[in-house]
N, C-alpha and C positions, 0 to 999 in steps of 0.2 A: 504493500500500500504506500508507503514510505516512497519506492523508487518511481510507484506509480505519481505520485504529486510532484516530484522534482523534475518529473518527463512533462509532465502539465505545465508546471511553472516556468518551464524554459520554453514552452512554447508559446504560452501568454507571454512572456517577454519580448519574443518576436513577432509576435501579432500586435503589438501597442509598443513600437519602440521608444517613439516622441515622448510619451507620460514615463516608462522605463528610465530612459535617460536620465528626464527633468529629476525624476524623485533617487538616481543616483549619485547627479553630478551635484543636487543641491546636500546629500545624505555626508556625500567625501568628503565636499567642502566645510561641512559644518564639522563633521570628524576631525579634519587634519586640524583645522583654525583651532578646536578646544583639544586635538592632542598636545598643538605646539604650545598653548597657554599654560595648560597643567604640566609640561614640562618647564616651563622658566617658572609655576607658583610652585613643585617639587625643586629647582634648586633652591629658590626664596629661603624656603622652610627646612632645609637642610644646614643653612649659614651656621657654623661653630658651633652641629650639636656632633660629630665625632670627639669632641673631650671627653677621657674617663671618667674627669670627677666632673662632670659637670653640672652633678646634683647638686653640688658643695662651692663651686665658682663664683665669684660675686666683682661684678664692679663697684669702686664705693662712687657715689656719687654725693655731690654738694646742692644742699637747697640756700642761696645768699638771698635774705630778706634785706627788703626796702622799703621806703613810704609807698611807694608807688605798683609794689607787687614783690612778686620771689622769681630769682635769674635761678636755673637748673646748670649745672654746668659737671662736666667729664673731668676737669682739673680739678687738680686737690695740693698742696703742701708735698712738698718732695721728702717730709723723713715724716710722714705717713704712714707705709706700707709697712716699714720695718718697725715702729714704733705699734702699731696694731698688734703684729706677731708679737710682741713681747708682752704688750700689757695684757687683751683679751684673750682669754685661756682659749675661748671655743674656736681661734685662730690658728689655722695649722699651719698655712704657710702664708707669706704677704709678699707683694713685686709690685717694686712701679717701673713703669715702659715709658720713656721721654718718647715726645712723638716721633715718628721716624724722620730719616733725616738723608739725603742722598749723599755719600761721604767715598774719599778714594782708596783703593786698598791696591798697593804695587807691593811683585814679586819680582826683583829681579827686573827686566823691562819691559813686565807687563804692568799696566795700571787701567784698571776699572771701576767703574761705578756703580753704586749697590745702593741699596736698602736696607739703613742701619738702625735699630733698637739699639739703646743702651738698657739694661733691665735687671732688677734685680735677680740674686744669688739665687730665688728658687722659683725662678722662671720656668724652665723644663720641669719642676717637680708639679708646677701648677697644669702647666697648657703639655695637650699630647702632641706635641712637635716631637716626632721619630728620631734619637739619635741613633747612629747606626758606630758610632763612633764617640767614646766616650763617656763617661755617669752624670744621669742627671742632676744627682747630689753633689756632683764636685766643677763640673763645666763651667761655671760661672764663679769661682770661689776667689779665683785669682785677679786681683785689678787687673793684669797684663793680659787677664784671658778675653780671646776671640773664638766663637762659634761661628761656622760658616754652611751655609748649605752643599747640594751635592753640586750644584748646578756652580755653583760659585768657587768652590774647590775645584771641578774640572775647567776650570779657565784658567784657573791661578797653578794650577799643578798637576802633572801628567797623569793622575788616577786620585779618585777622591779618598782612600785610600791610605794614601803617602800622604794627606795634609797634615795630619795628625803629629803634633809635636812639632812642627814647623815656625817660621815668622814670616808674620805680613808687615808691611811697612803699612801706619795708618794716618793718613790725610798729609803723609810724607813729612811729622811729626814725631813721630813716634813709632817702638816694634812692640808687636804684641803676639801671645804664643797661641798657636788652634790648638784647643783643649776640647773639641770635640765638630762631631760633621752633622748634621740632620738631611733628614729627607725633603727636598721643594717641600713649600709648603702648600696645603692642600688647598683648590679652587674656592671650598667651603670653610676658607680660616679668612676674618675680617681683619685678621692682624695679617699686613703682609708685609714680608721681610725676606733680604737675604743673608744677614751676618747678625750675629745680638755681641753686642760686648757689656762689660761690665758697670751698670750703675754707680757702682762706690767709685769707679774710677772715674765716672763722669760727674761725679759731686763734686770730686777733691777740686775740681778746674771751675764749675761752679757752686762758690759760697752760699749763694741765693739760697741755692735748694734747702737749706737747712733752714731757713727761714717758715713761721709758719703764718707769716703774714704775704709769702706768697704763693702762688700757685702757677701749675703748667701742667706739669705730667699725669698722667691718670694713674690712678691705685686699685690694684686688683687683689683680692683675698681667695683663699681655699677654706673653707669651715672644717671642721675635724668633724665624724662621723656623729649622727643624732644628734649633732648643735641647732637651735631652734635660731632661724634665720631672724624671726620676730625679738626674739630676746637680745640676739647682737646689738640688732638695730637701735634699742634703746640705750643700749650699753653707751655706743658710738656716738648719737645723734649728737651730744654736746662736747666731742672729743677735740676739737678745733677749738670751739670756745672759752674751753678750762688752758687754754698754750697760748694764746693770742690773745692781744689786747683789745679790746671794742669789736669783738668778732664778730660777723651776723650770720656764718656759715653753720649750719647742719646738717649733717652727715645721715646718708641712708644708702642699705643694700639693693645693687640692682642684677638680679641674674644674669651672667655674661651671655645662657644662651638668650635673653631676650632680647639684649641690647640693640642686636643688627635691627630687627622689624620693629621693635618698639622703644625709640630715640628720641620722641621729641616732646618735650614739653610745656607749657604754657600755665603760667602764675604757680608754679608747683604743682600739678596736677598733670599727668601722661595724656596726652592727647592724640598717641598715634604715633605714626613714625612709617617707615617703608611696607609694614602690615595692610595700610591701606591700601597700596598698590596689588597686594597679594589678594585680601579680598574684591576688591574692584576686579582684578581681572580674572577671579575663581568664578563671579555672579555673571560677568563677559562670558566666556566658555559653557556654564551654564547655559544663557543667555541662548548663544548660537548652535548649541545642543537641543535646545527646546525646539528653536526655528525649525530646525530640519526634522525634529520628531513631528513637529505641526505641519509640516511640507507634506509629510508622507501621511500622516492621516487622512488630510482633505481630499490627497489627490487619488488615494484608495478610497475614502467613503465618494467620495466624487466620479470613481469610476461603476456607482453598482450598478447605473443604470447600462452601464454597455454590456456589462456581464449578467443580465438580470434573466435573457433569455437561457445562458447556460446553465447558471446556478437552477433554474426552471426544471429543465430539460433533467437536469443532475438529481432532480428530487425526485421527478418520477419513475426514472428509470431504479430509482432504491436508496440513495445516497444518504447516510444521515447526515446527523448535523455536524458531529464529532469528525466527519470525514472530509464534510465542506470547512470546518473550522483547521485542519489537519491541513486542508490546502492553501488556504491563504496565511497560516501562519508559517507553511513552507514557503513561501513566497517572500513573505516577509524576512525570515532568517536570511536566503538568497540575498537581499535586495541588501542586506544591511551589511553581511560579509565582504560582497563583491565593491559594497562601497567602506567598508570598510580597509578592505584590501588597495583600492585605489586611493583613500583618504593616506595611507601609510605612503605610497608613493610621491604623491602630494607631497608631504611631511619631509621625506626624504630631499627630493628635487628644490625645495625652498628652504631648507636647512643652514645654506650657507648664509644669503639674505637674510634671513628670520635673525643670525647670531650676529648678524653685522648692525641691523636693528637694534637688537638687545642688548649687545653688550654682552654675550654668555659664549660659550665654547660647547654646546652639546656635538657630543658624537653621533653618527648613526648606527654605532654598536650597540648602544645605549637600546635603540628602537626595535634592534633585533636579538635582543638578548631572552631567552626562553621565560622569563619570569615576565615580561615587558608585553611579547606575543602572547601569553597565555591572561592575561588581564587584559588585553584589546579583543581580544575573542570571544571573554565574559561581557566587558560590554558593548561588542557588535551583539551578542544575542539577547542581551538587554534589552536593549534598543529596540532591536526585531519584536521582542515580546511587549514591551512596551506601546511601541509605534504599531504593531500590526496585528494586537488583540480587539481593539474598539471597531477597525472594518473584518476584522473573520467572524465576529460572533454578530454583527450588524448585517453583513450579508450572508451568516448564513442562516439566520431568522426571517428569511423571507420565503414568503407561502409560495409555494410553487404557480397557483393560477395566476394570483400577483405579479410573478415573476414573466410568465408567458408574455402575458399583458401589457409588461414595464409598466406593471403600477406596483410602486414600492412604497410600503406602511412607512409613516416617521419621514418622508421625504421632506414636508416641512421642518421638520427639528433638525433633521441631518444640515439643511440649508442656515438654520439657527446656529450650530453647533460650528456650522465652517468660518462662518460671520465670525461667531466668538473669538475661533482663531486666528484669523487676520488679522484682525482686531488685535489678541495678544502681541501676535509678530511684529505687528505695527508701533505697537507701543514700546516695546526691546527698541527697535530701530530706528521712532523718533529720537528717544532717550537719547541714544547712543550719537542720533545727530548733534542733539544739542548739547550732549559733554564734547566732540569733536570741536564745535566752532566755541566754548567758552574756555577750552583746555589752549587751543589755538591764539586766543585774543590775552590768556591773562601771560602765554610766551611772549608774545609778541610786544605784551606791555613791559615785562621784564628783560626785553633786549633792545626797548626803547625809552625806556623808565631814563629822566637827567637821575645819574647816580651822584652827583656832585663832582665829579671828576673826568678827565677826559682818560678813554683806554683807545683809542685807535692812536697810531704808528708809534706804540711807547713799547721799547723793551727791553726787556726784564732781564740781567743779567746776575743773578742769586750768587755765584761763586767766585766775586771779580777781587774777594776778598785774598784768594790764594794767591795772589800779585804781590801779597806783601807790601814792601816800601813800594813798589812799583807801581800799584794799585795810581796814586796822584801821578806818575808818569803816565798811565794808557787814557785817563783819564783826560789829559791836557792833548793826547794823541788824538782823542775822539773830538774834541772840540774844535779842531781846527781842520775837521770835515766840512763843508758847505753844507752838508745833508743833516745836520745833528743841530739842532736849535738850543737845545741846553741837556744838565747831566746831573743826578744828585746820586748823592753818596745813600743809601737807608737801604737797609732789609727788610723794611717795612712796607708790601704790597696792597692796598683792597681789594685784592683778588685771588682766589685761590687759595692754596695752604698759605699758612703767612707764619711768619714768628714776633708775635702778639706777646706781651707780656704785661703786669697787671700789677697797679698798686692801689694803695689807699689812699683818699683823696679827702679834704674837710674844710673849715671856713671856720675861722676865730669865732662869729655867731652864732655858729650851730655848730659845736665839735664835736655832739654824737648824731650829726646825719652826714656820716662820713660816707663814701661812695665808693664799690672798687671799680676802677677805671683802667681801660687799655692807655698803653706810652706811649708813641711813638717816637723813636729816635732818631733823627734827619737834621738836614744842615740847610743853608738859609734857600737852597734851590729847588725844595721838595717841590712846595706849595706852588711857583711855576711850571713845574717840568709837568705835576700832574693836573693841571688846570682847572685847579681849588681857586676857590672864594672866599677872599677875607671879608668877611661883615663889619669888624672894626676893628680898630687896632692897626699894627703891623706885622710884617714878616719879622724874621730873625733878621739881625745883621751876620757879616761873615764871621764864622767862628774862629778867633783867634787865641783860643785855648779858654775863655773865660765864657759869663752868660749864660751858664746851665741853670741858672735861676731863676731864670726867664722861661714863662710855659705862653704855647699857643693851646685854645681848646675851642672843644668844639660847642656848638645850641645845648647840644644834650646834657652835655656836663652843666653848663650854667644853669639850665632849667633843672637839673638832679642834684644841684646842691642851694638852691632857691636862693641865686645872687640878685640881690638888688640893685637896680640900677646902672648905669655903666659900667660895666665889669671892668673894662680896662685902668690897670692901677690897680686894684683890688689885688689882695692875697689870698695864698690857697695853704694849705698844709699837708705835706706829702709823707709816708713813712720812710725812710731810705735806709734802715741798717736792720740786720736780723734782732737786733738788741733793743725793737721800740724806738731807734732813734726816728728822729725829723727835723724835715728843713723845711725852709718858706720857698714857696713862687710866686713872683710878679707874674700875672694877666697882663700882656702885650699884646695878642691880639683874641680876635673869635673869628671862627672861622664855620662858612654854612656846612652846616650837619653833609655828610657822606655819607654813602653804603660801604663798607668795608667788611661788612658778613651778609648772609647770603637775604634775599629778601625775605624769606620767610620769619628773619626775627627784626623789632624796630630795632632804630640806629640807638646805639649802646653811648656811653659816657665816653670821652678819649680826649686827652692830652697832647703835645705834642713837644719835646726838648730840643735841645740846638747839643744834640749828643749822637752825631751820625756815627752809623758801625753797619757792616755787611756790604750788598750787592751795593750793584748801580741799575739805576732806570736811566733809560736816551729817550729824549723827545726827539724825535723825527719828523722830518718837513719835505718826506720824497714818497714819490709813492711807489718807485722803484725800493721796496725793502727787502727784495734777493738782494739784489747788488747792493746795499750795504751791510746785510747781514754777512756776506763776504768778506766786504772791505773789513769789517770788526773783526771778523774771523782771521785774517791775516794779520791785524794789529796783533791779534793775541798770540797767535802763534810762532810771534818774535821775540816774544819774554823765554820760550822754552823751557815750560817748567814743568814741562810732563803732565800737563793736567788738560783734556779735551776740553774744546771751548763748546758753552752748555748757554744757551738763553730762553727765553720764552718770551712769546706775543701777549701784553696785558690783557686787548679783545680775546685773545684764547682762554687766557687761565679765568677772565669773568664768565667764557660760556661753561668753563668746566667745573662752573659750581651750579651751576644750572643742567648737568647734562643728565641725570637719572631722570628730573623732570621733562626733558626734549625726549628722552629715548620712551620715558612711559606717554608722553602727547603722542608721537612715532606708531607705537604698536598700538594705543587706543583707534587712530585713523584709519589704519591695517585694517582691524578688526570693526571695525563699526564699519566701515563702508562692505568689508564680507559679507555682515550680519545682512546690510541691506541688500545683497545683492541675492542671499540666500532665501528671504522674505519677498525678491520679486520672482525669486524662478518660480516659490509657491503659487505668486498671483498667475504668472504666463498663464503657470498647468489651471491652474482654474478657469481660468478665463478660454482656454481652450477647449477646455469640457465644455463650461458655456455654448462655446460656440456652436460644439459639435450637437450637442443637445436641443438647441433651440437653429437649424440650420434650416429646417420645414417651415419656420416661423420667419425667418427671414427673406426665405424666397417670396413667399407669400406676402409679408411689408412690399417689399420692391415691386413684385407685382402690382402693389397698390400704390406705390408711387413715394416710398418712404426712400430719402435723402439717406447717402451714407452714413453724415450726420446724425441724422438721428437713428440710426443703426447702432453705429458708435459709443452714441449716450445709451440708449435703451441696456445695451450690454455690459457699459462699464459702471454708470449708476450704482447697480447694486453690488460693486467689488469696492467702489471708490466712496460710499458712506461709510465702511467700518472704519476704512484707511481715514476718513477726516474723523471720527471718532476717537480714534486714538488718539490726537491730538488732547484729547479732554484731559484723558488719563495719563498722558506722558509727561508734559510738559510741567504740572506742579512737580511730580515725583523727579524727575531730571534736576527740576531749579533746585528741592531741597537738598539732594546728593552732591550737585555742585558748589551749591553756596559750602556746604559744609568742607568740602576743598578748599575752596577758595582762602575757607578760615586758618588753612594752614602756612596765608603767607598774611604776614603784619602789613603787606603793602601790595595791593592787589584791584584788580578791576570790579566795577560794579557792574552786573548783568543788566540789559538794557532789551526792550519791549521788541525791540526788531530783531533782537537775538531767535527769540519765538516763530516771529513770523519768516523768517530766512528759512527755520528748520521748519515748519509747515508746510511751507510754499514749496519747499526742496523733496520733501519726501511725497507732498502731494506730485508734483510733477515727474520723478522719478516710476510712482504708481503708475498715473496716467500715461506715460510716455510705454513702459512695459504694457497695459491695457492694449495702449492703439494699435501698437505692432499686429496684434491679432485683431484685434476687434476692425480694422482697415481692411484687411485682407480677409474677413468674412463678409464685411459688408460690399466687398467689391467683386467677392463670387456672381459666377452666373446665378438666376434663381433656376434656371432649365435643369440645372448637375443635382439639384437639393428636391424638385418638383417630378422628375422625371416617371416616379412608382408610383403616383397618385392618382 
């Protein structure tokens, strides 16, 4: 019976190719779009849970109260981590990781650049980074010691191997001993690195860190076995407090596996973080999983009337129900495999785009691995039984005389039911219009937002510092280019990783609404080169070793420390030594607020001193910037100091704080124009059946003198109310989901009325235009071809 309905169904496939087709190229497409989704939300949710202990893991984080609300922040006081391990018992191990840092390591006459962690002594005992080389108990014990990966050791030495007990020359400063080798680190680890050296050795060189009035590096904890995570917490929370003077910082545990997805937060309270990407595009793949299930019901319940003479025929010659249900759900199983099987192809062949989109590296091993195949085949027959039980038991409850006839019971309801569904589809895919064009406009606001500063043809040279004394020689090299309009000495970027650092700030009238405030450390050229605004005041003069008394700052700081009146002249009180000391600064100028972190948070409090140190930024006045990136490139290569010359575009490093947001606008666009595309192949098939259905009816009109026109409307009318329907239902549900995005950037667009009507008008005419295709081309039939049996 069995062989008998797949011999059936393969014939019914070739007797209806067109509707066959429609319901398996719309079935692939919906497949592949939600295979390739659930594979970037399975890497999502994979991020840093291969850690052994990771039941026990914690990052500490700080909640810093204000008048004005509580800052969240990942820095914490640099003798933190080891101070934790000592005092709270339930603390087994503690490590702080300076952020990373790109630094040079030469063997010999090779020299490369890596990905450096400084991190404390029981880093490997915390994180399962693989030594293959080495104990994790002792690898980090030595200040001289250096851990290097495999990938990093086969560069620097003929097998990774022979690293082992070795010396690296490091930043061509110093030698340090590999006391152990690790394995790459894994695609699923958010810490990435290629070398860790020793924290205690990066103390001794900065003092700061000892300080616990300041902060940088983040501090990560292991809990010892059945320690109550809630009870630390309390331990901890005023641990800052009881070391520092006027501290406002509180201390609390954050599970390291949660960290990746759930990041971010607002007035002390989580509000989400990369999580919502994950759901957003789990409810997308849903989404487009429904479509295609609703594609294939309509256009099975929509086909009974062409099969209603067989299914007839089928009952009287004996057939039960059980055997007509047996055949359309073989049918179905067929339909969902074969586009299953083409959905994996799909998947396959757009693989490399989909990871260039994403940002991911999936393999297509990955897709053909037996554990992979065997849960796509569970749910292709899901599917099938899902998608192809409501038409096998709908037509096979049809009475035989009925059947004869093509008069089918419930044909009104079935017409209700198909309604409903379009309707659904519709509303997935207005939705999905109107997150496209509001995901698209609040980018567009963000890479056209005045951030206070200029980043086109400024760049960024972070290392110019390894020039040593020579650093004011290439410096004076650069300036007597025609192409270079000015040059400042600062490490200090608005863009991108920056190296930010952070003190406390106060006013002789209010000494306890002190502030902690970012520094910046620049020299009288900054505020030119990056095409800042002073509001009042002045610039620095040049520095000529004095004047570090003198602060520039920004709106924010004056509005967070509620200065009255003309700030300029006015004093501030800064902390400057581990020991509580302080000094004063004269207010010289103010300057209009800046973005210097990402837009999702407002602009923060910041400083600015006449105390330059690090790179150099060039303002640039050509718009040939190969050919001077050259020309720099050549300058530098005249000092020959073994060190590759290394720059970046300021426009680049501001779009690459914005790029998780580009790549998820990117793959929402992908996917929501799918969705729509898979919601009109439904309409085609409907509207084809229409046609075919009512094609006696239209010869007949013509006969009578009915306009294609109104051919056209008679036909698509009733496909084109559910689709303006939706509209009802989409559009608040869309704004509410959006706005609530939207709330994830402190500086962001307001949704505007025409937004609505764009996505309306759009999906309306997208419907209609798929309608006319057909609905044209029946009304432009002969009626003699439709009239000819009567």
């Amino acid at each position: 019976m069995l062989r008998h309905s797949i011999k059936m169904a393969f014939r019914n496939f070739l007797r209806h190719k067109g509707s066959f087709g429609i319901n398996i190229i719309g079935l692939a497409t919906g497949l592949a779009c939600a295979l390739l989704i659930f594979l970037w939300v399975y890497d999502e949710l994979q991020m840093d849970q291969f850690h052994e202990k990771n039941d026990r893991l914690y990052r500490v984080l700080e909640h810093q109260q204000y008048k004005d609300g509580i800052m969240t922040t990942w820095s914490t006081p640099g003798l933190l981590a080891q101070t934790l391990a000592e005092e709270i018992p339930e603390v087994e191990y503690g490590a702080t990781i300076m952020w990373p840092m790109k630094q040079t390591l030469s063997v010999e006459d090779k020299n490369i650049k890596v990905n450096v962690y400084h991190a404390g002594e029981d880093f490997f005992r915390m994180f399962s980074f693989n030594l293959f080389a080495g104990k994790e108990a002792d690898v980090l014990k030595e200040p001289s010691a250096i851990v290097i990966s495999r990938s990093t050791a086969e560069k620097l030495f003929d097998s990774p191997e022979e690293a082992l007990d070795k010396t690296i020359e490091f930043e061509h400063s110093k030698f340090l001993k590999v006391t152990g080798v690790f394995e790459d680190v894994s695609k699923y680890s958010s810490l990435k690195f290629d070398v860790v050296t020793s924290y205690t050795e990066f103390m001794q060189d900065n003092d700061w860190l000892r300080s616990w009035n300041s902060n940088s590096p983040p501090t990560f904890i292991t809990l010892k076995q059945g320690s109550d995570p809630e009870a630390v917490d309390k331990k901890i929370a005023n641990f800052v407090k009881d070391r520092a003077e006027n501290s406002n910082v509180t201390l609390f545990l954050k599970p390291f596996g949660e960290s990746y997805l759930y990041g971010r937060y607002e007035n002390g309270k989580l509000s989400g973080g990369r999580i919502e990407y994950v759901r957003l595009f789990s409810i997308i793949a849903i989404f487009i999983l429904v479509i295609a299930c609703i594609n294939f019901m309509n256009l099975s319940t929509a086909g009974a009337t062409r099969r209603s003479k067989e299914i007839g025929v089928k009952k009287v010659l004996g057939s039960r129900k059980n055997q007509l249900v047996q055949q359309f759900l073989v049918e179905s199983f067929i339909s969902t495999i074969v586009a299953m099987a083409l959905g994996i192809l799909l998947v396959v062949a757009v693989l490399p785009i989909f990871n260039q989109l994403s940002g991911k590296g999936f393999e297509i091993g990955f897709l053909l691995s037996p554990k992979t195949i065997g849960l796509l085949i569970v749910l292709a027959l899901s599917i099938g039984l899902l998608a192809g039980s409501y038409p096998a038991f709908f037509l096979s409850s049809i009475k035989p005389i009925a059947a004869m006839k093509n008069k089918l019971p419930g044909t009104g309801k079935s017409h209700g039911i198909r309604s409903t569904l379009v309707v659904v589809q519709f509303v997935i895919s207005s939705t999905l219009i109107l997150a496209i064009i509001i995901v698209s406009q609040q980018m567009y606001y963000i890479q056209n937002k005045n951030i206070g500063y200029s980043r086109d043809h400024r760049i960024v040279l972070r290392e110019s510092y390894l020039l040593g004394n020579n650093e004011s020689v290439f410096k004076e090299q650069l300036l007597s280019d025609p192409r270079i309009e000015n040059v400042t000495v600062s490490a200090f970027v608005p863009a991108g990783p920056t190296d930010n650092n952070m003190t406390s700030v106060w006013t002789d009238k209010n000494p306890e609404g002190f502030r902690r405030t970012i520094v910046y450390r620049i020299d009288e050229n900054y505020i030119p080169t990056m095409g800042m605004e002073l509001m009042a005041g002045r610039n620095f003069y040049k520095n000529t070793g004095g004047g570090q008394d003198k602060v520039i700052v920004n709106e924010a700081l004056v509005r967070a420390l509620a200065i009255e009146g003309d700030p300029i002249g006015q004093t501030i009180t800064r902390r400057t030594d581990n020991d509580g000391g302080t000094g004063t600064l004269t207010i010289v100028g103010v300057i209009r607020d800046f973005h210097f972190r990402s837009l999702h948070e407002p602009i923060a409090p910041l400083m600015m001193v006449n105390d330059p140190y690090g790179g150099l930024i060039i303002k640039a006045n050509t718009t040939d910037m190969a050919g001077l990136i050259q020309s720099i490139n050549a300058k530098w290569q005249s000092f020959d100091i073994g060190e590759p010359f290394t720059y970046a575009l300021l426009d680049e490093l501001y779009n690459e704080t914005y790029l998780s947001e580009q790549k998820m606008g990117g793959i929402l666009r992908v996917f929501g124009l799918v969705t729509i595309f898979v919601a009109c192949l439904g309409l085609f098939g409907l509207v084809t059946f229409t046609a075919e259905q009512r094609v006696k009816e239209i010869g007949i009109r013509k006969v009578l003198g009915a306009s294609v026109a109104q051919i056209v409307s008679m036909l698509s009318k009733d496909l084109l109310r559910p689709v303006a329907l939706s509209f009802v239902i989409a559009f608040p549900v869309g704004f509410y989901f959006m706005d609530k995005w939207l709330q994830g950037f402190a500086y962001r667009i307001e949704v505007q009325w025409w937004v609505f009507l764009v996505a309306g008008v759009g999906t309306l005419w997208v419907a209609f235009f798929t309608l006319s295709f057909k609905t044209v081309r029946a009304a432009l039939a002969n009626p003699v071809q439709s009239l000819r049996t009567e």
